[in-house]
C-alpha positions as MATLAB code, in Angstrom:
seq = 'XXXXXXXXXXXXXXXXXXXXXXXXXXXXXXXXXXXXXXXXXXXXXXXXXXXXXXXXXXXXXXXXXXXXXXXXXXXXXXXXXXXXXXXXXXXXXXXXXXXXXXXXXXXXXXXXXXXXXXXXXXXXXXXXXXXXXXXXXXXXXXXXXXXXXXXXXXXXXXXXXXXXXXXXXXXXXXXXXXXXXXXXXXXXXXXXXXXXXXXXXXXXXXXXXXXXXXXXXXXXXXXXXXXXXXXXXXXXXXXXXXXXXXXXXXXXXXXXXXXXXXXXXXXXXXXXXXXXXXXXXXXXXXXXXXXXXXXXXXXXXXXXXXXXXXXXXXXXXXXXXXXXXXXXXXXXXXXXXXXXXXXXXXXXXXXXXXXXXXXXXXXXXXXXXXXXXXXXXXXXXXXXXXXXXXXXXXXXXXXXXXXXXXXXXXXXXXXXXXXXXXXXXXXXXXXXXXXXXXXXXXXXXXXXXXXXXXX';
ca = [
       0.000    0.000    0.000;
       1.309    3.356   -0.901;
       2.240    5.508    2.834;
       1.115    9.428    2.564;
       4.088   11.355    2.371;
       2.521   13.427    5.353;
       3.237   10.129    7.386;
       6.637    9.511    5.834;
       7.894   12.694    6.875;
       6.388   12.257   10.219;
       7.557    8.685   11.090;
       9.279    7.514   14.071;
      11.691    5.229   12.934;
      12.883    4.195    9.335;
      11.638    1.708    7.457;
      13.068   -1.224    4.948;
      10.536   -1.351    2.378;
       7.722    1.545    1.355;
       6.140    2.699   -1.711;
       5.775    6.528   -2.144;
       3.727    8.258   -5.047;
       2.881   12.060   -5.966;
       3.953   14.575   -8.192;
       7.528   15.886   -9.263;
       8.570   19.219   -7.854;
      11.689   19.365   -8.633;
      14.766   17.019  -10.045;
      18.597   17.712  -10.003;
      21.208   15.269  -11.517;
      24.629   14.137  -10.908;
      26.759   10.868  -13.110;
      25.364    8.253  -10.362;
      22.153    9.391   -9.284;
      19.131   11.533   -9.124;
      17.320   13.921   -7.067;
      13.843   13.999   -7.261;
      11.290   16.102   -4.923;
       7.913   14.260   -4.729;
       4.523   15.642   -3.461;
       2.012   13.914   -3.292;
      -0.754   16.573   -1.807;
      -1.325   15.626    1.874;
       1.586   17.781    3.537;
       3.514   21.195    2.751;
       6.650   18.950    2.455;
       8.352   17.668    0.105;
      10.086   14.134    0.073;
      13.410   14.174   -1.482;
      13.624   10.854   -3.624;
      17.202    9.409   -4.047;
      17.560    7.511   -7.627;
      20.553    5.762   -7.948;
      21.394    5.164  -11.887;
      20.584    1.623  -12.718;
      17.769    1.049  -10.389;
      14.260   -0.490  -12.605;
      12.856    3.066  -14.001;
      15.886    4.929  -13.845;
      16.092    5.090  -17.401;
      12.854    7.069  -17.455;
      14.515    9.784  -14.906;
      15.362   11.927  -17.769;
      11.640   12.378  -18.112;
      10.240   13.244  -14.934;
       9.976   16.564  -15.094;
       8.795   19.374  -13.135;
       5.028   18.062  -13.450;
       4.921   14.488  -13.818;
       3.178   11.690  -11.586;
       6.017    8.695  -10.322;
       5.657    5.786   -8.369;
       8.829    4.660   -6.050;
       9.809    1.874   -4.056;
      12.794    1.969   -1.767;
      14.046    2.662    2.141;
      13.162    5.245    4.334;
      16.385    6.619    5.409;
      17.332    9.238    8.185;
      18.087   12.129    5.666;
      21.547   13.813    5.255;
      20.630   17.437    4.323;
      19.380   19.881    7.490;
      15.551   20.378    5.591;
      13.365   17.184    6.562;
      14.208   14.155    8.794;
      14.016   11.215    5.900;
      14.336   10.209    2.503;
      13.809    7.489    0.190;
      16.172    5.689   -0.932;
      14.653    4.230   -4.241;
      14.951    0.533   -5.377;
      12.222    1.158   -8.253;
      10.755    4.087   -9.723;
       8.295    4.739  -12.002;
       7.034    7.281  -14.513;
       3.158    7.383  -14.593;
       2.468   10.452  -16.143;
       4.631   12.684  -18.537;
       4.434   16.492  -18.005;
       5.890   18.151  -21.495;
       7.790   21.539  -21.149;
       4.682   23.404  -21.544;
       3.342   22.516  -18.090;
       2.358   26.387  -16.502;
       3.866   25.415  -12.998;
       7.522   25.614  -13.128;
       9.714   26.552   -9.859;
       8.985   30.077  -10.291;
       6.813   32.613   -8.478;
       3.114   33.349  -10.210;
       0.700   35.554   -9.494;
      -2.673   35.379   -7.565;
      -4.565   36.012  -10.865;
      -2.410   33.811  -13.318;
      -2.979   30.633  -10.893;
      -7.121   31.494  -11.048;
      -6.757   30.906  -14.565;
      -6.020   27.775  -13.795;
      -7.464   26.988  -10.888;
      -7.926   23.121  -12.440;
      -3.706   22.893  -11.480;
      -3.096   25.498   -8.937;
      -3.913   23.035   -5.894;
      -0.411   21.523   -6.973;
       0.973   24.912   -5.610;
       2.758   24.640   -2.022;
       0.146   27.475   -1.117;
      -3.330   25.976   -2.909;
      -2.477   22.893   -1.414;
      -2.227   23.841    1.884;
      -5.296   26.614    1.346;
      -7.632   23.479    0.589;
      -6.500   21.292    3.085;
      -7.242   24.001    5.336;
     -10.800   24.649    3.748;
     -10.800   20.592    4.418;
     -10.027   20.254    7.738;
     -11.877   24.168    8.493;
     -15.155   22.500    7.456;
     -14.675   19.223    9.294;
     -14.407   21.112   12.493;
     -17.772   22.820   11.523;
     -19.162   19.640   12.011;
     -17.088   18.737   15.185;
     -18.491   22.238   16.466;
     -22.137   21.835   16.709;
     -21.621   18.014   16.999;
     -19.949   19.128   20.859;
     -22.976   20.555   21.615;
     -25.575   18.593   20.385;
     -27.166   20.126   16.964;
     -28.515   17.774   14.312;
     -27.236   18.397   10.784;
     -30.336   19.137    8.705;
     -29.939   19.045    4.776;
     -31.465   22.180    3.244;
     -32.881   22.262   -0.362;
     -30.968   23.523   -2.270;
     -33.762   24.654   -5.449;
     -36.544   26.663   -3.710;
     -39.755   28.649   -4.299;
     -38.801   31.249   -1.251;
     -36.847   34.321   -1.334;
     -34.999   33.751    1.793;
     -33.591   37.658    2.017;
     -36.123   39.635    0.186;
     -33.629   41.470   -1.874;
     -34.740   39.205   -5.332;
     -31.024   38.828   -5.938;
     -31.442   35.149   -6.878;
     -30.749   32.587  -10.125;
     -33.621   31.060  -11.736;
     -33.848   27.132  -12.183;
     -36.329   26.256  -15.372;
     -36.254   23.895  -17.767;
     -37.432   26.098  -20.658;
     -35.365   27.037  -23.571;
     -34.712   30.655  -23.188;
     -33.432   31.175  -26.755;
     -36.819   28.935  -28.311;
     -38.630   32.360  -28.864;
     -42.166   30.618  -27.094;
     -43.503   32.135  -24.070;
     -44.485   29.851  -21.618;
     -45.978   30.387  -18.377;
     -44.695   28.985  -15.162;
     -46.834   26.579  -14.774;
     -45.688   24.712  -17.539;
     -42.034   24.847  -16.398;
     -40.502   21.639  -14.027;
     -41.933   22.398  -10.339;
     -45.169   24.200  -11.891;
     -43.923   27.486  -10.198;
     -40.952   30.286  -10.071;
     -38.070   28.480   -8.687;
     -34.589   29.316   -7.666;
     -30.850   28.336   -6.562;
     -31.269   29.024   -2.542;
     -29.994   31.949   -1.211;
     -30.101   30.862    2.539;
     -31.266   27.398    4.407;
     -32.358   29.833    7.240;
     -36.234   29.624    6.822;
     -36.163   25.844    6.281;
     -33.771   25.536    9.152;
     -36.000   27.685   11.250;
     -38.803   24.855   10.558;
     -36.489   21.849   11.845;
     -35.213   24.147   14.840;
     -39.331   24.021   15.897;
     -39.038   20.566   16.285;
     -35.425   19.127   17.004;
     -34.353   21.887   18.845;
     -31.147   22.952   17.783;
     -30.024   22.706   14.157;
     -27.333   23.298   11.308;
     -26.880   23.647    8.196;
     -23.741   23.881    5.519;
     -24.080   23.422    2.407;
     -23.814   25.883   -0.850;
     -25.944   29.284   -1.382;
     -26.090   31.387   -4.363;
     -26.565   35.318   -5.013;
     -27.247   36.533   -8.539;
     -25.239   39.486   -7.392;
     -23.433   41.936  -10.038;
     -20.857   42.382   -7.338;
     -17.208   42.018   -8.628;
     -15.203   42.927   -5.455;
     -12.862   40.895   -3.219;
     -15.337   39.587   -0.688;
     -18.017   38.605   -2.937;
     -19.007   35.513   -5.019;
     -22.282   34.168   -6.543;
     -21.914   30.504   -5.305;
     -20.295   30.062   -1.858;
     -20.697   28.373    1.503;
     -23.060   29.057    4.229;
     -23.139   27.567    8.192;
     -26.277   28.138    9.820;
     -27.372   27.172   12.913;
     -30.807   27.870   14.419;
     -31.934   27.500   18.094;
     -35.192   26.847   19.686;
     -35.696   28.661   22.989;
     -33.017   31.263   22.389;
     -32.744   34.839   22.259;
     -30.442   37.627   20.647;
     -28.199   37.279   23.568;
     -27.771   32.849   23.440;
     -26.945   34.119   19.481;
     -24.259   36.138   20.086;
     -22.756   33.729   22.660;
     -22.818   31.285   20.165;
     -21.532   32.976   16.862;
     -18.532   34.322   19.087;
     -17.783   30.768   20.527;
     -17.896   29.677   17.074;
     -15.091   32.039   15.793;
     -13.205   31.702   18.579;
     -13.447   26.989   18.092;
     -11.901   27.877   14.426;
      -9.701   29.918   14.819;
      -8.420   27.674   17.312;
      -8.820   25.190   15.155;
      -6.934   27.013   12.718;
      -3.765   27.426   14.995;
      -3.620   24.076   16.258;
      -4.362   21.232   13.793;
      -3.095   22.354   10.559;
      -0.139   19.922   10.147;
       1.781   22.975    9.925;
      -0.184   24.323    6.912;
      -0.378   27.950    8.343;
       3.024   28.552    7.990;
       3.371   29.159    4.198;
       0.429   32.000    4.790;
       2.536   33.499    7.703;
       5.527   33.398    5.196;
       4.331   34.705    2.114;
       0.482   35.920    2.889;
       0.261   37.982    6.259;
       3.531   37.784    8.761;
       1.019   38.823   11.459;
      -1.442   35.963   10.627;
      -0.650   34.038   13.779;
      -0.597   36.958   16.256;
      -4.151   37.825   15.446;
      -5.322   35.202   15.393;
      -3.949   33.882   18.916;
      -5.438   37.218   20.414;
      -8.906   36.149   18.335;
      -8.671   32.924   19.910;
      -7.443   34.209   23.786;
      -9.815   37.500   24.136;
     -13.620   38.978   24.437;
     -15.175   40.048   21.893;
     -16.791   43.804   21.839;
     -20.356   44.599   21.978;
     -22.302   47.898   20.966;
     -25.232   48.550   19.314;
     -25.937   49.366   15.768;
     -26.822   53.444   16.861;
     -23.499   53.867   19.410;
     -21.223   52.729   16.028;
     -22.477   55.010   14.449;
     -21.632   57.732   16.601;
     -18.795   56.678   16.983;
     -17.956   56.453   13.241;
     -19.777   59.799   13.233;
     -16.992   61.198   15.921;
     -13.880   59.152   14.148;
     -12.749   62.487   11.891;
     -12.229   59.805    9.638;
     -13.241   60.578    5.863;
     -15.241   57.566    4.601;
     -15.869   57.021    0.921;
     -19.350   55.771    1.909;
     -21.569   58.005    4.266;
     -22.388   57.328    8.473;
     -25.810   58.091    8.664;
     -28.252   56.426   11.147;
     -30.775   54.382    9.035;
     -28.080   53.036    6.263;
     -26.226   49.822    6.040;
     -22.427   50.023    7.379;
     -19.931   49.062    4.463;
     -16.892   47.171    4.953;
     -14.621   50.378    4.969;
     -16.523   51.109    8.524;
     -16.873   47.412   10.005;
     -12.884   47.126    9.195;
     -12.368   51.031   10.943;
     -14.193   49.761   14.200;
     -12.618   46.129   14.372;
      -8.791   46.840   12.868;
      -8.400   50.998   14.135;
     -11.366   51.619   17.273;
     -11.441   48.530   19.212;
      -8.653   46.657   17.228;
     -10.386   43.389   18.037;
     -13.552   41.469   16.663;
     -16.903   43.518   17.449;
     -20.198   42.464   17.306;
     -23.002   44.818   16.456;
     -26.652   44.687   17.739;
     -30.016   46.229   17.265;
     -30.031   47.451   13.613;
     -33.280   49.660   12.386;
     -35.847   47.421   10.845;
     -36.483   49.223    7.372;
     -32.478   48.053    6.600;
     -32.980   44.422    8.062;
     -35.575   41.458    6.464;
     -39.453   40.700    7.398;
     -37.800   37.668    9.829;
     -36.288   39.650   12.474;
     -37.649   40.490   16.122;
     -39.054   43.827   16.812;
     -37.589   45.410   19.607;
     -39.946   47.209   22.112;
     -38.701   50.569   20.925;
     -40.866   49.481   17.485;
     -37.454   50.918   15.646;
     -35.151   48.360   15.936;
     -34.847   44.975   15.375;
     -32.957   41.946   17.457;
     -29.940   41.558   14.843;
     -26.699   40.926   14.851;
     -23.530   41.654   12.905;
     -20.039   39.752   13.850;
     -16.831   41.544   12.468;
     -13.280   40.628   12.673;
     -10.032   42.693   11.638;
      -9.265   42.278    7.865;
     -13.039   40.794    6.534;
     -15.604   43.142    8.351;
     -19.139   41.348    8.576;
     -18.149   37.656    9.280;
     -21.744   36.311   10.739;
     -24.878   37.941   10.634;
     -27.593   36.857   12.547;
     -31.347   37.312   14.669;
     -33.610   36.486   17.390;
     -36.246   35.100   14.639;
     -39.690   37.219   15.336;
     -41.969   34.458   16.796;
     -45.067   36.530   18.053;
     -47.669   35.896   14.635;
     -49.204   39.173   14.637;
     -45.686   41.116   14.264;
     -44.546   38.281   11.836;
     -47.878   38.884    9.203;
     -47.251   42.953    9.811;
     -43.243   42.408    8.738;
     -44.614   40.583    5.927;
     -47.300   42.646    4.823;
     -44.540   45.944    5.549;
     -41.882   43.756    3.413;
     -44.841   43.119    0.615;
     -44.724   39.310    1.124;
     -47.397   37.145   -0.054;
     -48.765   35.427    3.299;
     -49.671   32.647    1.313;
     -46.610   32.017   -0.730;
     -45.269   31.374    3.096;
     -48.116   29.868    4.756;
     -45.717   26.872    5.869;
     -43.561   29.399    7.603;
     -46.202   30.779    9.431;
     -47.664   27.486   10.799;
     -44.779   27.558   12.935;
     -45.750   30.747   15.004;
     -49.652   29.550   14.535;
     -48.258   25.687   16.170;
     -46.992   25.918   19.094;
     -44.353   28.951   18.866;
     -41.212   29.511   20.582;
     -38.590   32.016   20.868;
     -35.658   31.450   18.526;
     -32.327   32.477   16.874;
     -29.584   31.721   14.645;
     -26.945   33.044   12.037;
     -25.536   32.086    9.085;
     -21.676   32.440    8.672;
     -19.791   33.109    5.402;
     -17.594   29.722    5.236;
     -14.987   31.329    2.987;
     -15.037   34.763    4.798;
     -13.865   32.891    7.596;
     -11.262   31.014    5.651;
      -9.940   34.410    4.228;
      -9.523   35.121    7.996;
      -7.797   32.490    9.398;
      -5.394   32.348    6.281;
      -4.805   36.153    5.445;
      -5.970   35.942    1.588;
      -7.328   38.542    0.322;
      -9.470   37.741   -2.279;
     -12.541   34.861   -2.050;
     -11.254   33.464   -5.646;
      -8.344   32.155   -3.272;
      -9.878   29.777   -0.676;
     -12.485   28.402   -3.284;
     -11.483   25.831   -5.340;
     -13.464   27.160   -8.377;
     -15.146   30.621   -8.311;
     -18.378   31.757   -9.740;
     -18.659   35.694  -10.326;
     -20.005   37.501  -13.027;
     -18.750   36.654  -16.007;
     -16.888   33.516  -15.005;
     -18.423   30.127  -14.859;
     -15.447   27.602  -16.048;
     -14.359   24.157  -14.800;
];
């Protein structure tokens, strides 16, 4: 059986006899032997291959190239250069796959927006590979997370007759020809109605948190957004988590405990991963995030930030007025410049928030919640749920909702109602964070924005 070279690297002792596969990152010759670097994708390292001329294969050495897949046989050796503890010492090696001169990942430096050009190859990068093994092991902890405390995984659909947010930002799904030049009414299209690519699992969650309790969901969401900046895509990642017999307060806990588990996460069980972001991405990457990980988070409500964007002197491209959404430029003011730590933001005016949310008392506001960290802004966002019926058909009628478009959603405040909340976190947002990239095209493994759809 082939050993990982992850577990090669790692071993204890050395061995007589193991087989070794991967990719060639390198290969230096002398008259007697060969060097070759093999990776085979589950470490950062690199296991230096020793070919001696003559050995079965060796004849092919000549031909594995930067590029190319070999198998080898040999000894695990201690190793005599400073860089790694062992090496193989080959008794066979084998070419599987050729990789001509024309391969576009030579042992040179490329840039962020060549490799997304080929994001089919660019995991074979020292710092794709380790991004996705982080976005691996990132969203296996997910799991781990609410798994701790006792949420049930719920499965979301995915192609939906609801407008989750309101904002009608969302893709169609039909199954009539566009380009036939017929008109055809819905009701002759697959499901008989409008239907879309989700933009949330919230509502749906919502329905399973009435009767299991406590819930999650992870799984892909979609925005038919004409947004080309750094933090948005049109298909990405969503974790959402709803709780029965919870309010704004028992959200907040949890989103911050949340950060706090992956970041950790992050820091500790990487396989030393992090380290090529510290090197190349962010030198700071592991300071912040220890202090993430080791500190409270900051509080304050939607109106005190902005006064206190309002009192910064600061010259924002976007205005501070009470009643308008912050932008990113002011969540990354309050979190990286005012408190220099993650904030989280409460009690937003309902005409800026959707028909879901609680009404506050003050018949202004609304029980929601923003989460922002240094370098990303908004990170989670998140509500108590309004659960009282009346409110819930006035938000609706307010929002122009069709009551009976949602009649399922409003059984649950006509059956047996209960106070509840939950969030939904950006999964790659919080990948950008733990990592340092700067762009979401760089910790998914194949972006859709407008205007690109390939792979």
């Amino acid at each position: 059986m082939r050993s990982l070279i992850r577990d090669l690297l790692a071993s204890a002792a050395p061995a007589d006899s193991v087989q070794a596969a991967g990719w060639v990152r390198t290969r230096r010759d002398s008259k007697a032997f060969s060097f070759v670097s093999l990776n085979d994708g589950s470490c950062l390292g690199n296991l230096q291959v020793i070919a001696d001329v003559g050995i079965p294969g060796s004849e092919d050495l000549v031909r594995m190239s930067t590029g190319a897949s070999v198998a080898v046989e040999g000894k695990l050796i201690p190793s005599q250069g400073g860089e790694q503890a062992w090496e193989l010492q080959a008794t066979s090696i084998r070419l599987l796959g050729e990789a001509p001169e024309d391969f576009p990942l030579q042992k040179k430096g490329h840039s962020p927006e060549f490799l997304r050009s080929i994001a089919h190859l660019r995991p074979r990068t020292n710092l794709y590979g380790a991004m996705f093994r982080v976005r691996s092991r990132m969203s296996h902890a997910v799991h781990r997370f609410f798994a701790e405390r006792s949420f049930y995984y719920v499965h979301t659909p995915i192609i939906t007759a609801s407008d989750c947010e309101g904002a009608g930002e969302m893709f169609r799904v039909t199954t009539i020809d566009p380009l036939a030049g017929k008109a055809k009414s819905y009701g002759e299209d697959f499901f008989g109605k409008a239907a879309h690519l989700t933009v949330s699992g919230q509502l749906e969650g919502e329905l399973f948190a009435t009767a299991l309790g406590n819930i999650y969901t992870f799984g892909p969401t979609f925005r038919a957004e004409n947004s080309n900046t750094s933090r948005h895509a049109a298909e990405f990642w969503m974790i959402e988590p709803e709780m029965a017999f919870c309010d704004l307060q028992g959200d907040m806990d949890l989103a911050e405990a949340m950060v706090k588990y992956l970041v950790r996460e992050a820091l500790d069980h990487q396989d030393g991963d992090l380290s090529i972001f510290e090197k190349f991405v962010d030198k700071g990457l592991r300071a912040r995030l220890e202090f993430v990980a080791d500190n409270s988070f900051e509080r304050i409500s939607y109106t005190d930030a902005v006064e206190i964007l309002k009192k910064s002197g600061k010259s924002f491209e976007y205005p501070v007025e009470y009643g308008l959404n912050l932008q990113s430029e002011h969540e990354r003011w309050l979190t990286e410049e005012h408190f220099k730590k993650p904030t989280t933001i409460f009690n937003y005016p309902k005409e800026i928030k959707p028909f879901y949310m609680r009404l506050n008392d003050d018949d202004k506001t609304v029980t929601a919640m923003d989460l922002l960290v240094p370098g990303i802004g908004e990170i989670v966002g998140g509500s108590q749920r309004e659960e009282r019926l009346d409110v819930l058909l006035a938000n609706m009628e307010r929002h122009g909702l069709s009551t009976e478009d949602y009649s399922w959603y409003i059984d649950t405040r006509k059956y047996g109602s209960v106070p509840h909340a939950g969030f939904g976190m950006g999964f790659e947002r919080m990948l950008m964070f733990v990592t340092g990239m700067q762009n979401i095209r760089d910790v998914i493994p194949f972006v859709r924005t407008p205007g690109q759809c390939e792979f």
